[in-house]
C-alpha distance (Angstrom), angle and dihedral (degrees) to the residues before:
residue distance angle dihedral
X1 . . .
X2 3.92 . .
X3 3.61 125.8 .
X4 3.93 135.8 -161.2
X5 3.50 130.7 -145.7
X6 3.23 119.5 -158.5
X7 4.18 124.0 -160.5
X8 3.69 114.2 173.7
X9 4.06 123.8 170.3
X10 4.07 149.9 125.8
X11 3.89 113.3 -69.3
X12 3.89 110.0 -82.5
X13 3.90 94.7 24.5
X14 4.25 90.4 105.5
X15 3.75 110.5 -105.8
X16 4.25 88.7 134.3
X17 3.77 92.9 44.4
X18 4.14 89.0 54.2
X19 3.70 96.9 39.8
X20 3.54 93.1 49.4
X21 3.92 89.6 47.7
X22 3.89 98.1 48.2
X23 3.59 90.2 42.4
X24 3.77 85.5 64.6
X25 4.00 94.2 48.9
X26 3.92 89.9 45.0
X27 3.82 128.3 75.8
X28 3.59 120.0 -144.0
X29 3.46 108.0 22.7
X30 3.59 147.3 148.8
X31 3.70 116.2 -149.7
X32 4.19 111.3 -155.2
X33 3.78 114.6 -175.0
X34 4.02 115.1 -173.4
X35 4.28 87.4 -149.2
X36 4.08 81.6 66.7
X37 3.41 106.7 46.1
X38 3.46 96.7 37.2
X39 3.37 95.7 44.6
X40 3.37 118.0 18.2
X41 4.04 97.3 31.8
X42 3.87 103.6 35.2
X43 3.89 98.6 12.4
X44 3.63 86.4 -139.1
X45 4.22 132.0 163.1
X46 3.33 113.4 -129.1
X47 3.71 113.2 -111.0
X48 3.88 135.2 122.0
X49 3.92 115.2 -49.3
X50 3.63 92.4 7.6
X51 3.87 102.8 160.9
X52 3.90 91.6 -123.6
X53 3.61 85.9 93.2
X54 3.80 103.6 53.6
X55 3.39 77.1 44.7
X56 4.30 103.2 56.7
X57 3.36 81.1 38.7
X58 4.06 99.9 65.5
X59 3.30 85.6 38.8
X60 3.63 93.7 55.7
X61 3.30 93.7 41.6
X62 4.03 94.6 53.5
X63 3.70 85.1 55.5
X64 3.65 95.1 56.9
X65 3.71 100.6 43.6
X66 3.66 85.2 60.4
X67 3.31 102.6 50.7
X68 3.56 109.4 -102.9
X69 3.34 141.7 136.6
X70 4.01 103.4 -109.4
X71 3.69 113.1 -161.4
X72 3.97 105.3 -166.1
X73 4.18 114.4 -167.4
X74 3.53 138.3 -170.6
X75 3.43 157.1 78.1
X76 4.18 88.0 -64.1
X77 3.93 104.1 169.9
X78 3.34 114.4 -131.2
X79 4.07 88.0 -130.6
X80 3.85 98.8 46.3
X81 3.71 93.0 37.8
X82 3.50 116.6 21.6
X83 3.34 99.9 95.3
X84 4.19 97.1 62.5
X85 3.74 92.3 39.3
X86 4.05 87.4 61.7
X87 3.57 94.4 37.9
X88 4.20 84.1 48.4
X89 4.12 87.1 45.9
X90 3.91 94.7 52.7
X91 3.83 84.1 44.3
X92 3.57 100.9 52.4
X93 4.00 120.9 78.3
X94 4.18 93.5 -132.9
X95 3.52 122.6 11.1
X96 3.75 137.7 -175.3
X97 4.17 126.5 -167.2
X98 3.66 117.1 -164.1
X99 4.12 118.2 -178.5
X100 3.84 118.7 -160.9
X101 3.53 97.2 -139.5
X102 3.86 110.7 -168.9
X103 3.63 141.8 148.7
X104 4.02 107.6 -115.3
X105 3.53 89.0 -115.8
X106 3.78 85.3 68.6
X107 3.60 97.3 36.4
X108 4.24 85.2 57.8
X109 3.61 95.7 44.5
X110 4.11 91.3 54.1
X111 3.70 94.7 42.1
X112 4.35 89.1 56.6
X113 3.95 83.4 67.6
X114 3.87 89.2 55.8
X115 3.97 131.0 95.0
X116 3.68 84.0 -131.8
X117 3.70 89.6 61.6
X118 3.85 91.2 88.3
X119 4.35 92.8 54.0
X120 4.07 93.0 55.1
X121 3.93 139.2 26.6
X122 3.74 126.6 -163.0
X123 3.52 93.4 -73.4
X124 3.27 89.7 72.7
X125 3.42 98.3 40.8
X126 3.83 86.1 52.9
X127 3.97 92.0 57.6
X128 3.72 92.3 51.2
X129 3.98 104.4 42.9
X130 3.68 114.2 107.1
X131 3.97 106.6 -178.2
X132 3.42 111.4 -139.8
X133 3.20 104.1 1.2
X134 4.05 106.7 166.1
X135 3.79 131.0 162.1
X136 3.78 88.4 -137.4
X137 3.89 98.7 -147.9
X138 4.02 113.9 140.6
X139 3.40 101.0 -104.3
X140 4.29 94.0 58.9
X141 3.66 122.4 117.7
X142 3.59 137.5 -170.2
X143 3.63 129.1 -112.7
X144 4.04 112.2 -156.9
X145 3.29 130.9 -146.8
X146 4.28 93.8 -123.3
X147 4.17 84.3 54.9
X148 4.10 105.6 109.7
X149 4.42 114.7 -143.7
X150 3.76 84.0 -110.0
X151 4.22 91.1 52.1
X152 4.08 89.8 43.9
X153 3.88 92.6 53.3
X154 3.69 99.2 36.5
X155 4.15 81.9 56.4
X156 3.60 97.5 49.2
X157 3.77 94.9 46.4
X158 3.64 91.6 46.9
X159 4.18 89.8 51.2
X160 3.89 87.1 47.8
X161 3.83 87.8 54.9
X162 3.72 95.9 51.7
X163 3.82 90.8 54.8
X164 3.58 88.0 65.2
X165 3.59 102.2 18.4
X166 3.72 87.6 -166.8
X167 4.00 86.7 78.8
X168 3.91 119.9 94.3
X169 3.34 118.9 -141.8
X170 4.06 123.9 -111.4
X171 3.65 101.1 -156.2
X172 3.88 121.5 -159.2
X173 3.78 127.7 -133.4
C-alpha cells in the first residue's frame, strides 16, 4: 500500500523542516521537494506549464507505484498545480493534505530563522505569497500559525497511524 503526503504552504511557513522530520520517523519513503526539482534539477522559474510539474509528478508517481510513502513539499499553487496533486491524490492508496495557513507576517518572521534568510528579503517573500491558497479536496487540513514543529509532526504521524490503525505511533519530543 503506498501513501502520499502532501505539505503545501508560503515560503518560510515550514513544509521542508516537517518533511525532512517525518521522513526520518517513516520507513520507506521518498521525499520530493518542489525548491529541488525546480531549482536545483531543471533550474526552472516558476510560471504556468513549467515542466517542474510533469516532472514532481513522475517522480511522485514512481514513489507510489512502489509502494512508498511519497512525501511531496512546496509552495505548489493551487492554480499551477492543482490539477496533478488531485490526479496524484485519487492515485495514491492513502493520502494526507496539510496547508500552512499563515498570515505573511508569520510566514516572514519564520523565514528570518532560516539559512535562506540571507538569499531573499520580504520583497520577495511579498511576490510569492498567495493567502489562502488551498487545494480544497476533502482530505486537506490546516496548519496554524500557534501549532509548534513538534505539534505538526506528532499530528501527521498520528493521522498516518489511523489509516492503518495497525501502525504505532513514534512520537517526537
Amino acid at each position: 500500500m503506498n501513501r502520499l503526503i502532501i505539505l503545501r504552504g508560503n515560503s518560510g511557513s515550514g513544509k521542508t523542516t516537517t518533511a525532512t522530520a517525518l521522513r526520518t520517523q517513516l520507513a520507506n519513503t521518498l521525499l520530493v521537494s518542489q525548491d529541488v526539482v525546480r531549482r536545483d534539477m531543471l533550474a526552472e522559474k516558476d510560471k504556468p506549464g513549467n515542466p517542474t510539474i510533469e516532472l514532481i509528478e513522475t517522480i511522485a508517481r514512481f514513489g507510489l507505484q512502489h509502494q512508498r510513502t511519497v512525501i511531496l513539499e512546496g509552495i505548489l499553487s493551487a492554480a499551477r498545480y492543482g490539477d496533478m496533486l488531485k490526479t496524484l491524490i485519487a492515485e495514491a492508496d492513502q493520502s494526507l493534505v496539510y496547508y500552512y495557513d499563515l498570515s505573511f507576517d508569520e510566514t516572514l518572521r519564520r523565514h528570518a530563522h532560516r539559512a535562506k534568510a540571507k538569499e531573499f528579503g520580504a520583497d520577495v517573500m511579498r511576490d510569492w505569497y498567495l493567502p489562502h491558497d488551498r487545494l480544497n479536496v476533502p482530505t486537506e487540513q490546516l496548519i496554524s500559525a500557534d501549532w509548534s514543529q513538534t505539534m505538526v509532526i506528532n499530528h501527521i504521524l498520528t493521522d498516518l497511524a489511523g489509516l492503518n490503525n495497525t501502525e504505532s505511533v513514534k512520537r517526537i519530543h
